[in-house]
Backbone bond lengths (Angstrom), bond angles and torsions (degrees), N, CA, C in turn:
res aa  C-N    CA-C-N  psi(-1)  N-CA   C-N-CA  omega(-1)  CA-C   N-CA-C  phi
1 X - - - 1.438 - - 1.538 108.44 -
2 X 1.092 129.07 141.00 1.639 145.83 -178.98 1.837 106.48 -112.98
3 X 1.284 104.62 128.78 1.739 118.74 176.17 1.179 81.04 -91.42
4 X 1.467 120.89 139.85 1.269 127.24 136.37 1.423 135.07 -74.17
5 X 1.420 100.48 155.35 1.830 110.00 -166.25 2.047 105.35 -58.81
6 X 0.905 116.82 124.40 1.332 135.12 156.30 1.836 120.27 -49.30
7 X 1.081 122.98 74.87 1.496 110.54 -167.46 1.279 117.30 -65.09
8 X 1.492 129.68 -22.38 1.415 153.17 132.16 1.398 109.78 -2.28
9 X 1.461 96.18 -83.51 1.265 102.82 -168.07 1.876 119.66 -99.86
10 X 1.455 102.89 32.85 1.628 108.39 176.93 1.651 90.70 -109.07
11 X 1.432 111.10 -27.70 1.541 114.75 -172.89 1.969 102.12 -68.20
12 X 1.532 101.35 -56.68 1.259 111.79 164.76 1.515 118.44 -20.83
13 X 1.400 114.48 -70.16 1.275 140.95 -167.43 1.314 94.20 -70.46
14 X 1.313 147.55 -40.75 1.340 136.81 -164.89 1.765 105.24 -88.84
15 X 1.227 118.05 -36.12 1.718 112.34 156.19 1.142 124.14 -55.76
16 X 1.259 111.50 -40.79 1.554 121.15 -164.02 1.944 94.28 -72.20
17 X 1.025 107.13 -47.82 1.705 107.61 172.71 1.535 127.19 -68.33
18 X 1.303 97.79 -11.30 1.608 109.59 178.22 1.611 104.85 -90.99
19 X 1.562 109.12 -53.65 1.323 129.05 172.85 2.272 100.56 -31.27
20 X 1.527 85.68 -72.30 1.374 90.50 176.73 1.463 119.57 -63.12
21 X 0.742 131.70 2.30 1.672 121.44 171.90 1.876 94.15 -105.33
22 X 0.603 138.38 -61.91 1.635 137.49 173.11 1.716 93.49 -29.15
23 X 1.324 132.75 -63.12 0.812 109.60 -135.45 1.674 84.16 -90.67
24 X 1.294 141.27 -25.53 1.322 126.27 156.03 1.205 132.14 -57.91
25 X 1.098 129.87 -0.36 1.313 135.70 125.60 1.347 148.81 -46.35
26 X 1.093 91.27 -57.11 2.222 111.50 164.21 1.641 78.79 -76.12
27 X 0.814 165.62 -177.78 1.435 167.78 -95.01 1.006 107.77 -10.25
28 X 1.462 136.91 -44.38 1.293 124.87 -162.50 1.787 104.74 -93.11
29 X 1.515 93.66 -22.36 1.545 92.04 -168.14 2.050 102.74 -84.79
30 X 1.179 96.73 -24.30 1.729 102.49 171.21 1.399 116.05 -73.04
31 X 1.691 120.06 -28.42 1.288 117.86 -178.43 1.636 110.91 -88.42
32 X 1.627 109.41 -19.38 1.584 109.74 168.05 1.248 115.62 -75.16
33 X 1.191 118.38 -46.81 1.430 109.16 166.81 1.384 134.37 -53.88
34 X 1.006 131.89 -6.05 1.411 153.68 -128.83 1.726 88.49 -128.64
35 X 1.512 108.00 -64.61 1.535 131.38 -161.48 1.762 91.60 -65.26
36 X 1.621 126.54 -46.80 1.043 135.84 -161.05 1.303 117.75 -76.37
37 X 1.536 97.76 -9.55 1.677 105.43 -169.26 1.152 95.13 -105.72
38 X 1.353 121.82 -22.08 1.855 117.68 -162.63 2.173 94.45 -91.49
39 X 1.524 112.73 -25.16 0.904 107.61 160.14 1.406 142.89 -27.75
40 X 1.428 110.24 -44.38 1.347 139.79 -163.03 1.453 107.73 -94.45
41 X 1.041 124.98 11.22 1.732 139.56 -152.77 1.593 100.11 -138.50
42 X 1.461 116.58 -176.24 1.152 125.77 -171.88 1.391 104.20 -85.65
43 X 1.562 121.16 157.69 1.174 129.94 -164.53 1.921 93.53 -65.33
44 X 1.205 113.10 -30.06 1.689 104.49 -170.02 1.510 119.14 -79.79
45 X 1.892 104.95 -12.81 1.488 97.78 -171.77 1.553 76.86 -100.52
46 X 1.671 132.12 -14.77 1.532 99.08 178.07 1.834 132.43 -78.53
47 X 1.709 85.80 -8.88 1.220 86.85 168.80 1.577 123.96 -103.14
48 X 1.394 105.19 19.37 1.798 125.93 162.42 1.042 87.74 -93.47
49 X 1.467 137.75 -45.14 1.573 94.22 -167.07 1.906 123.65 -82.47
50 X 1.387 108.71 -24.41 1.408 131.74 -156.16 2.154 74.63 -78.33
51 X 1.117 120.40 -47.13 1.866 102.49 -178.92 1.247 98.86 -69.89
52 X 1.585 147.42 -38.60 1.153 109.14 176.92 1.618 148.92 -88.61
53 X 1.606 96.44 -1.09 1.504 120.76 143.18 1.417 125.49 -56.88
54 X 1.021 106.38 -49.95 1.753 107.65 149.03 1.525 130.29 -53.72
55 X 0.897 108.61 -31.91 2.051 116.16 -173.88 1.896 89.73 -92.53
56 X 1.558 120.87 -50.92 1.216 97.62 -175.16 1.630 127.65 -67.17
57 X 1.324 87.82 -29.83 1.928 103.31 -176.53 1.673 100.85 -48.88
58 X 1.512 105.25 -61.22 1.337 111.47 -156.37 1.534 111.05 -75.36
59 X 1.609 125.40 -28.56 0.739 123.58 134.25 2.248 132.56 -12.03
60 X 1.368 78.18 -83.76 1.542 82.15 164.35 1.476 133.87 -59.49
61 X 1.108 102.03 -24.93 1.798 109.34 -174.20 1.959 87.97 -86.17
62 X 1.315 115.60 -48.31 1.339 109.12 -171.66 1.659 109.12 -53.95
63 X 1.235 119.55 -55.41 1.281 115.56 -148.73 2.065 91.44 -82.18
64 X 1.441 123.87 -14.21 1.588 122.40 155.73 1.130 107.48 -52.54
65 X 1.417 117.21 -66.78 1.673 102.46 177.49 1.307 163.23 -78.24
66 X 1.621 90.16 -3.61 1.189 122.54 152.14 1.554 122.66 -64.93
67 X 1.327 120.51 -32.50 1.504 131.73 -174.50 1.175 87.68 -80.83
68 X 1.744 124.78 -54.15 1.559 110.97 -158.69 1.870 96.46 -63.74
69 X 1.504 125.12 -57.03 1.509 118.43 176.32 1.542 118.90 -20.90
70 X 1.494 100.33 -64.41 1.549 92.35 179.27 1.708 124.29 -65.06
71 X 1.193 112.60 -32.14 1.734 104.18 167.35 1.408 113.28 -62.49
72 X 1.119 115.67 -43.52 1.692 118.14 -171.32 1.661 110.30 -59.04
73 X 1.497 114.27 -38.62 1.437 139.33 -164.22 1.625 102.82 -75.23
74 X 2.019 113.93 -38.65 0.963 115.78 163.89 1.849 126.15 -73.91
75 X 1.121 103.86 -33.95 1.076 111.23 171.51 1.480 125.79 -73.39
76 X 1.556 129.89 -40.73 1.319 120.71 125.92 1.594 144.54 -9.93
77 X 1.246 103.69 -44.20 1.484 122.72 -176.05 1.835 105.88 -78.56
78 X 1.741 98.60 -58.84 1.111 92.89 166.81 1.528 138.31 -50.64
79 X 1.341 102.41 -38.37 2.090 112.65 163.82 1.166 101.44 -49.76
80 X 1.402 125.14 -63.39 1.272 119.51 -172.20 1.695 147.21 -44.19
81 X 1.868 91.59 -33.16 1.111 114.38 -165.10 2.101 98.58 -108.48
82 X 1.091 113.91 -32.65 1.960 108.38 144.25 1.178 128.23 -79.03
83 X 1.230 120.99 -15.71 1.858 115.58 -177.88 1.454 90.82 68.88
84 X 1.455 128.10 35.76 1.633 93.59 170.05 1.719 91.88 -150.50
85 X 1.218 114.83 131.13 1.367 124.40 163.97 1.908 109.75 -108.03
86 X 1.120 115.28 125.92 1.624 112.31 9.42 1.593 101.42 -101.12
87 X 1.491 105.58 -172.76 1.879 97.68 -147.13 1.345 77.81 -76.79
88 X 2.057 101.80 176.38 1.462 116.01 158.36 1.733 126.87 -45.62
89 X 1.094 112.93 143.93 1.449 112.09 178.30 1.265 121.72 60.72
90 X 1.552 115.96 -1.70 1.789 105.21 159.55 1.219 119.38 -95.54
91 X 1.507 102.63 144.37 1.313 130.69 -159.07 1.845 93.12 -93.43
92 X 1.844 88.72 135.71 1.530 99.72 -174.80 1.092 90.73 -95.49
93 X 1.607 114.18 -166.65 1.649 135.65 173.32 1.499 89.75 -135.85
94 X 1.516 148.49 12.01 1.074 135.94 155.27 1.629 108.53 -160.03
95 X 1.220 106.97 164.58 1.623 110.31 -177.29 1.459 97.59 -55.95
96 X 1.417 110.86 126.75 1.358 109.38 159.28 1.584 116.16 -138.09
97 X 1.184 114.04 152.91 1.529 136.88 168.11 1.167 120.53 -63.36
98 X 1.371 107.30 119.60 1.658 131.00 -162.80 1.648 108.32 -72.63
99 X 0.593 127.66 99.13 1.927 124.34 -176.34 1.659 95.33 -89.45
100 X 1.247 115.35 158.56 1.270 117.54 160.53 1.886 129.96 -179.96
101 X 0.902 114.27 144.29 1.480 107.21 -139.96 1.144 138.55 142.97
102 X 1.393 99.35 -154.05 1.700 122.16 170.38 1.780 102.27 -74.53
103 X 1.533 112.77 -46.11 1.471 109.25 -167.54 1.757 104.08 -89.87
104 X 1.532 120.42 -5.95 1.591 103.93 172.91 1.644 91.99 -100.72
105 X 1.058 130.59 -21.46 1.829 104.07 154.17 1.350 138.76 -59.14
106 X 1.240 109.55 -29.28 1.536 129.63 162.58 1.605 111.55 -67.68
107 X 1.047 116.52 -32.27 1.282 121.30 -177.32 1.575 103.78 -94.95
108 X 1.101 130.62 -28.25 1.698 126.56 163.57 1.124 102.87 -75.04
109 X 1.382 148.72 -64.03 1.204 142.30 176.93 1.491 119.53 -20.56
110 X 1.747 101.68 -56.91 1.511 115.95 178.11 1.600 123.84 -53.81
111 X 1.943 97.25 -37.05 1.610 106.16 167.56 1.534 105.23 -47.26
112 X 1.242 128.42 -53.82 1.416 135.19 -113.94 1.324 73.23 -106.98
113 X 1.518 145.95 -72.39 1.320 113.16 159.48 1.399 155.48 20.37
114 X 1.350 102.17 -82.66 1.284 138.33 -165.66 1.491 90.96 -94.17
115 X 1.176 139.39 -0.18 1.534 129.83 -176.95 1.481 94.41 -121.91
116 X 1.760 125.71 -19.02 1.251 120.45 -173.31 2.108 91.13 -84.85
117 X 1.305 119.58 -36.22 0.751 132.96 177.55 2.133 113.46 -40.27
118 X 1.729 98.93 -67.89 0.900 83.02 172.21 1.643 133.48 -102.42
119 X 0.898 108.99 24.92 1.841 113.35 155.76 1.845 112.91 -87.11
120 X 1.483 113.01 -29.92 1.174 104.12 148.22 1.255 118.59 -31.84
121 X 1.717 110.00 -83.07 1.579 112.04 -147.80 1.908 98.10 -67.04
122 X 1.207 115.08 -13.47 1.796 119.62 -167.65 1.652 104.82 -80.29
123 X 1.606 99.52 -18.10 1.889 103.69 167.21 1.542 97.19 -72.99
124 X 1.463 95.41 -56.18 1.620 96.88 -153.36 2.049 117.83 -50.56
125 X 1.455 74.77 -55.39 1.794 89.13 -169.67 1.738 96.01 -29.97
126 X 1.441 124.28 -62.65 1.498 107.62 -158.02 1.701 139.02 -40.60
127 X 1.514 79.03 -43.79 1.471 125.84 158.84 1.324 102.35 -25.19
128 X 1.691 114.10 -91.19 1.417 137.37 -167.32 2.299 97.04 -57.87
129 X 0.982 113.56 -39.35 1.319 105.13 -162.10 1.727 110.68 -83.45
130 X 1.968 98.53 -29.95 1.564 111.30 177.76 1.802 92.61 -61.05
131 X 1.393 109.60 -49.29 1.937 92.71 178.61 1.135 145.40 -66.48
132 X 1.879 97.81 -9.29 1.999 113.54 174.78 1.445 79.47 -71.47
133 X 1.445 114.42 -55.36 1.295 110.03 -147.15 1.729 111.51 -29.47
134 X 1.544 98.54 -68.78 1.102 126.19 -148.36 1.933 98.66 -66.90
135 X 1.464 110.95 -30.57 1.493 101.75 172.44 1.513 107.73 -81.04
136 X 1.387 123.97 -29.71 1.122 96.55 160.95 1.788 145.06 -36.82
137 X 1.565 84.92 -72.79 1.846 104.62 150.59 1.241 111.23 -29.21
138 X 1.443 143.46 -64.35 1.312 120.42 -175.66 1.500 120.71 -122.21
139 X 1.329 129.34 45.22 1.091 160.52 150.90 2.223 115.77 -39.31
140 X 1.546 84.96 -29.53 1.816 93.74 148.17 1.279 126.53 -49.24
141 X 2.152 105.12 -49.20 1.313 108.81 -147.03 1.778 81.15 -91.10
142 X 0.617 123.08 19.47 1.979 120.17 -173.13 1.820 94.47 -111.10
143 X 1.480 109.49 -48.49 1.483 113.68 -172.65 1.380 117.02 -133.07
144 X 1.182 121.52 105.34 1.725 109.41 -172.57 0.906 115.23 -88.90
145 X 1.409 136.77 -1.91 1.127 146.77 128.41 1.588 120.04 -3.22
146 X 1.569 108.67 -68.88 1.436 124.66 -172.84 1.600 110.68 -72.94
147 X 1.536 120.65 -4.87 1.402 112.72 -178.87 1.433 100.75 -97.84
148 X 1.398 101.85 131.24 1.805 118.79 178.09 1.528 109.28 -127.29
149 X 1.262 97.87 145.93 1.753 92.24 -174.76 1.896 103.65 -98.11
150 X 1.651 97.37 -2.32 1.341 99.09 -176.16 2.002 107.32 -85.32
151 X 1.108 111.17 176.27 1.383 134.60 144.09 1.542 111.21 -19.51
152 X 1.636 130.67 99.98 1.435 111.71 174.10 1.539 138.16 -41.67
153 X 1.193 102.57 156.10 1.895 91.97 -166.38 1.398 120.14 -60.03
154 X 1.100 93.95 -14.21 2.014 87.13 -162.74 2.169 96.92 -86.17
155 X 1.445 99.17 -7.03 1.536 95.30 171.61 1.681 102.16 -93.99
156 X 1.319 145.01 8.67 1.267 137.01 176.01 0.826 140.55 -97.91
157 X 1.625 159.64 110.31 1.315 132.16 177.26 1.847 128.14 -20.31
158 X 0.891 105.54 122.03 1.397 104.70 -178.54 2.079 117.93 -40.83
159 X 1.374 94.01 -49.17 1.433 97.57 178.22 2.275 114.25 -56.54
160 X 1.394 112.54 5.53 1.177 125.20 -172.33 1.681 111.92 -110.71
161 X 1.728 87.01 -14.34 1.555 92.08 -171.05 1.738 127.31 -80.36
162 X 1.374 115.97 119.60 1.481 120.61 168.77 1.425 116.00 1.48
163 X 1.509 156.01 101.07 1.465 147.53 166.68 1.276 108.19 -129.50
164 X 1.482 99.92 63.23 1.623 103.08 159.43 1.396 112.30 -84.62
């Protein structure tokens, strides 16, 4: 048996992917600007700003994949609990083939997996990036070397630059 495509919800799906690329864009172009300005500053507020481009990014990427985990995890559940992928009453974005059974439980199971999978790594990442962060941030007290009261290096003429 074949579901037919949803034109509804392929239109849906094609904003919702446009939506998201725009807005990774203004992200990248707000976090360059951001990076470019802290440039121009002392090596300690540039490395305040470069951790909190880090804490917000991952932030954002975490709590995306965490949202996508829990839909997938629900949607999993639902395979599981009809035996039929894809479940009753969801709307495709293309003709698809009705499974149902033994192999759309196996195949919800696998969602539910792969969705426990990634809300795992969407805990973890913050974790791992809150601790670059934070050695970044004090990456002075590791090398005093790297603390300058001037303008960071990559804004200086080279002949100005630190060669100890």
């Amino acid at each position: 048996m074949i579901q037919s495509a949803d034109p509804g919800a392929r239109r849906r799906a094609i904003i919702l992917a446009c939506a998201t690329i725009l807005l990774a864009v203004a992200a990248y172009v707000v976090a360059d600007r951001w990076l470019a300005d802290a440039a121009a500053r002392s090596t300690a507020e540039a490395r305040a700003a470069i951790a909190a481009v880090l804490r917000w990014g991952t932030a954002a990427v975490a709590t995306m994949a965490a949202a996508s985990g829990l839909y997938l995890f629900l949607l999993g559940r639902r395979v599981v609990s009809g035996r039929r992928f894809p479940p009753a009453g969801m709307a495709v974005i293309k003709d698809t083939r009705v499974i149902e059974g033994r192999s759309a439980r196996t195949r919800g199971f696998i969602i539910q997996a792969l969705a426990l999978t990634l809300m795992a790594a969407a805990t973890a990442l913050p974790f791992a990036a809150f601790k670059v962060a934070a050695l970044i941030e004090s990456a002075s007290a590791l090398n005093p070397r790297l603390e300058h009261t001037q303008p960071a290096a990559a804004s200086r003429p080279p002949e100005q630059l630190d060669r100890r």
